[in-house]
C-alpha positions as CSV (number, residue, x, y, z in Angstrom):
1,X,46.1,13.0,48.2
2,X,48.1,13.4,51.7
3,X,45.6,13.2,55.0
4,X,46.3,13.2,58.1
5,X,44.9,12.6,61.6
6,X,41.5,13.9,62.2
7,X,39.5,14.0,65.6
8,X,36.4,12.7,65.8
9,X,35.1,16.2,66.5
10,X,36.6,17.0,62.7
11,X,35.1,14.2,61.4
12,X,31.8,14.6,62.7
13,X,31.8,18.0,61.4
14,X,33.1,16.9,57.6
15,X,30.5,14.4,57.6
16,X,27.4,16.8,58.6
17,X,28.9,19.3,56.1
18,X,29.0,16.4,53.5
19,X,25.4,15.7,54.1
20,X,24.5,19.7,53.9
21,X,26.1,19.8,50.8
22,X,24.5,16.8,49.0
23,X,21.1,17.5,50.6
24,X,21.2,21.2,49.8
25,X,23.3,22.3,46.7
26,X,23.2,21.2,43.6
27,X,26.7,21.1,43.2
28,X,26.7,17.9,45.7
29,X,24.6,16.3,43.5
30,X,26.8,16.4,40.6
31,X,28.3,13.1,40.4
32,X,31.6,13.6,39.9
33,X,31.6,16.1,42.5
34,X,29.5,13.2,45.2
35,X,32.5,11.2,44.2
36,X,35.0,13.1,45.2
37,X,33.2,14.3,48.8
38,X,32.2,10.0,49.4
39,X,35.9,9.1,48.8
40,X,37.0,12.1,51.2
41,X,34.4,10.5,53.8
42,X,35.5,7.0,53.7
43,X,39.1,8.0,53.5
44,X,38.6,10.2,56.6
45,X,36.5,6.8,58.4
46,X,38.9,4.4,57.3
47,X,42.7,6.9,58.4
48,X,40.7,6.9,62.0
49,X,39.8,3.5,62.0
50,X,36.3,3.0,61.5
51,X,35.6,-0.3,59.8
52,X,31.6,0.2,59.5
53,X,30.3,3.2,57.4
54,X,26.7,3.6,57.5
55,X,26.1,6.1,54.7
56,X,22.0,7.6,55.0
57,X,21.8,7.7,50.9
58,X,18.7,9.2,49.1
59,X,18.3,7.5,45.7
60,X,17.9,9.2,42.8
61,X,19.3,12.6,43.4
62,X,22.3,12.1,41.2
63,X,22.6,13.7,38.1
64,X,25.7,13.4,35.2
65,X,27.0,16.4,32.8
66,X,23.9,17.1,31.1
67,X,22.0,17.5,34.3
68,X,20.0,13.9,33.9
69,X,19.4,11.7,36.9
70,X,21.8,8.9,37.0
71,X,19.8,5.8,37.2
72,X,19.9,3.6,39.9
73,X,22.2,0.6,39.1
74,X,25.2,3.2,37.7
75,X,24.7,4.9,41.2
76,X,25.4,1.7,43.4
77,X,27.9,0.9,40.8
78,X,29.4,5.0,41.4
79,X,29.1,4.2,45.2
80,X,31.1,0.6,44.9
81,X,33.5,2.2,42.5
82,X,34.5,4.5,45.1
83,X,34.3,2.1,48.4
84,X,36.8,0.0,46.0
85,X,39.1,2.9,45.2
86,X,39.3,3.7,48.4
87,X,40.1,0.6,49.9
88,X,43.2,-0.6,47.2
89,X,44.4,3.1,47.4
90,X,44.7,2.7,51.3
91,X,46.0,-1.0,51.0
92,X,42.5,-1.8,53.3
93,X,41.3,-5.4,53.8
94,X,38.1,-5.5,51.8
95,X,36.6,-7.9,54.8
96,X,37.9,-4.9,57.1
97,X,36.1,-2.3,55.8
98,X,32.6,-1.7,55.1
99,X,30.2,0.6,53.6
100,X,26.6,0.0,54.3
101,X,24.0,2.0,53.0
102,X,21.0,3.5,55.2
103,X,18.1,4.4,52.4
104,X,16.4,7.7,53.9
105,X,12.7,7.9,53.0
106,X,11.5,11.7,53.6
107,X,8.2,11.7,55.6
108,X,7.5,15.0,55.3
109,X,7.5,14.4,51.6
110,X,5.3,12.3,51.3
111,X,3.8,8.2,50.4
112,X,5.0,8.5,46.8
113,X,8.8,9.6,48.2
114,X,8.6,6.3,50.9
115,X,7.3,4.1,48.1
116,X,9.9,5.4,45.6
117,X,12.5,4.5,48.3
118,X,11.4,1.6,49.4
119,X,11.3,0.1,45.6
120,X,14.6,1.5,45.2
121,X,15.5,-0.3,47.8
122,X,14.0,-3.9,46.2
123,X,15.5,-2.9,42.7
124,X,18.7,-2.0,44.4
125,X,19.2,-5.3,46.1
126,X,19.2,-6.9,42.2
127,X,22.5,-5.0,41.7
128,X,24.6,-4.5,45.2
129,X,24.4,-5.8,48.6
130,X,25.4,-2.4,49.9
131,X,21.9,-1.4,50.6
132,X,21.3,-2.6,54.5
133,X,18.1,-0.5,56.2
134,X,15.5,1.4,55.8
135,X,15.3,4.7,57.6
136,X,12.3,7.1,57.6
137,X,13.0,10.6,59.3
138,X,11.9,14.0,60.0
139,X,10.2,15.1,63.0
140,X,6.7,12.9,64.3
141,X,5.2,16.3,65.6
142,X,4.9,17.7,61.9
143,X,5.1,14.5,59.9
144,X,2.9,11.3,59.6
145,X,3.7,8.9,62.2
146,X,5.2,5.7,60.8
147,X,1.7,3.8,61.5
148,X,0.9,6.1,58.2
149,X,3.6,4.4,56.5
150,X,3.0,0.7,57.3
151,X,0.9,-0.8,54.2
152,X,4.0,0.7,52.0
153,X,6.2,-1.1,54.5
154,X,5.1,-4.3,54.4
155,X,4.3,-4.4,50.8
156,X,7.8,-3.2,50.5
157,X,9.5,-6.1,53.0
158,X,7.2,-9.0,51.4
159,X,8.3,-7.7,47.8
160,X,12.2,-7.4,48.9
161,X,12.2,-11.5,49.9
């Protein structure tokens, strides 16, 4: 694959179509497909020079040929796989360029969505050290406030030492 230059503008775009695409369409989800679109991110990051990628990254969306979820360890190892393809394809420093992945937790879904994140997250850490934060969005006007959240927090911090 040939790329070239890309403006920040550009790249900002790819990436909030990226996260449209795996959010939205099944087709996204697919991952071979998630492969292709994550190694066209982090090429894109790494031709303009961005040595940090923070990837927001809902677990368990995934799903292989027969349409079954991949499980959590073969998706950090999909993720890694590609981070590492990238960076010998490019001829990139490994200690130069990093992918850190932001876990999202979904308010507006729900305790059982933060507390399947959040042990994803503990699991996750058994396998990869790519897994960095904790993020909970949506909107406080239409969502529980994080105070809602806080006994799945902390059982989630003192079961991830």
């Amino acid at each position: 694959m040939q790329f070239g230059a890309i403006s920040n503008t550009s790249l900002h775009s790819l990436m909030v179509c990226l996260f449209l695409i795996i959010k939205n369409v099944d087709l996204g989800k697919y991952k071979e497909f998630f492969k292709l679109l994550l190694e066209e991110i982090l090429v894109k990051c790494a031709k303009q020079k961005l040595y940090v990628v923070e990837l927001r990254h809902i677990f368990g969306l995934l799903f292989d040929e027969d349409r079954q979820p991949v499980q959590l360890e073969e998706e950090l190892k999909i993720i890694q796989s590609v981070l590492d393809k990238v960076r010998t394809e490019n001829h990139i420093d490994p200690r130069h360029f990093h992918l850190r992945l932001i876990v999202t937790g979904l308010k507006i879904v729900g305790k059982p969505h933060i507390v399947k994140m959040i042990d994803s997250i503990v699991e996750g850490r058994e396998y990869s050290d790519l897994i960095t934060g904790f993020d909970m969005v949506n909107e406080e006007d239409v969502t529980p406030p994080i105070l809602h959240f806080v006994p799945e927090i902390l059982d989630g911090k003192q079961r991830d030492n």
